[in-house]
N, C-alpha and C positions, 0 to 999 in steps of 0.2 A: 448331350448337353452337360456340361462340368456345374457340381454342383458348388454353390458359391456362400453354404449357409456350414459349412462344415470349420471345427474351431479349428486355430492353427497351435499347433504340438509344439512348437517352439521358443523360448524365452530372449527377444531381441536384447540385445546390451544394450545398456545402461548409457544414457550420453556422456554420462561423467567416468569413465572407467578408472580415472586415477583417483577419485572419492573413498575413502573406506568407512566403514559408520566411525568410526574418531573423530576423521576431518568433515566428514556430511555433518553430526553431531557440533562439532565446532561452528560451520558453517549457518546451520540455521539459529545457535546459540548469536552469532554474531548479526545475523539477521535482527533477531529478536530486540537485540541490543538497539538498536537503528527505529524499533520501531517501537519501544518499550516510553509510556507516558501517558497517562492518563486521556491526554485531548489529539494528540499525534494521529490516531485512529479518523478520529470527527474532521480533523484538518484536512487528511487527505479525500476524503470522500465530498467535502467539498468542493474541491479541486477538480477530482477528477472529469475529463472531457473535455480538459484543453480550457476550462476557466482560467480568467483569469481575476482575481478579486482584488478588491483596497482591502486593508486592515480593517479599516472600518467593517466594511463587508463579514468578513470574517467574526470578530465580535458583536455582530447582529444576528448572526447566522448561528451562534452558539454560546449564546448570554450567559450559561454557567461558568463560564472559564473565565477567570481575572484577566485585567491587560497586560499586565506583571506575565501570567502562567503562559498566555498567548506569544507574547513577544519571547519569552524564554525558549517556548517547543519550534515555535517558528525559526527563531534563530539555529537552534540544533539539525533541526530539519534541513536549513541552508549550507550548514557546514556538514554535515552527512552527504549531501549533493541530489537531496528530493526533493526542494522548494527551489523555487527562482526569484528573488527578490529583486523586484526592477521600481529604481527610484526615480520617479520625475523631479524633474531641478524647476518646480515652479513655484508660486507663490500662490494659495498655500502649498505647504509641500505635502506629494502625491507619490503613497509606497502599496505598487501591489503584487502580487503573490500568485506566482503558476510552479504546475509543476514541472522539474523536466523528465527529458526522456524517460531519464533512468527512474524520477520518481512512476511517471505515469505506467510505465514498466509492472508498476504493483496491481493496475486492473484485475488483471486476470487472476493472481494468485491470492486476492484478498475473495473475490467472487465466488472462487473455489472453495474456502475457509468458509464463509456463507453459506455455502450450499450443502456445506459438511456439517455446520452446528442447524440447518433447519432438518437435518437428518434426523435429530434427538427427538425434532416435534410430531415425528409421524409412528403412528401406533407400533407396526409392525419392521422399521427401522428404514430400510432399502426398499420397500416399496411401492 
């Protein structure tokens, strides 16, 4: 019987092999950039899971942010290409907010970041 608990000896490549820490370093600096704002964070996590909310919604949903600050991060967010801004032509007029691919793309690596700062909260670190 092949024992299947033995670690393996080998370091697989990298998926990004033309990365080198300058451009990795660049690349998550530019990351940061995209996601750098005080309420950017709160917006997406609302989001997340294929919501799709009114403004309004959003402003109920995080009553410390101004409409000013909302409509500013939201707009950025839409020109960066993480929010989706879909306008109804009715009377009143009807604007709501999902993410796309690319934003919902963020689940997992924000979840990850999560899971690495409740790391701080546990006594003995990784355990």
């Amino acid at each position: 019987m092949t024992r299947t608990d033995e670690k393996v000896r080998y370091s697989p490549e990298g998926k990004h092999p033309e990365l080198t820490p300058v451009t990795a370093a660049q690349a998550v600096e530019d990351a940061f950039r995209i996601l750098e704002g005080r309420w950017k964070l709160l917006i997406l996590f609302h989001l997340f899971g294929g919501k799709v909310l009114r403004f309004s919604d959003l402003e109920r949903a995080i009553p410390a942010v101004s409409q000013k600050m909302l409509i500013q991060q939201l707009r950025r967010m839409e020109t960066d290409g993480i929010v989706q801004r879909i306008v109804h032509h009715q009377v009143p007029p009807k604007v709501e907010y999902c993410l796309t691919k690319w934003g919902q793309a963020l689940c997992p690596a924000l979840d990850a970041l999560l899971k690495w700062a409740a790391l701080r909260d546990r006594p003995n670190g990784f355990a």
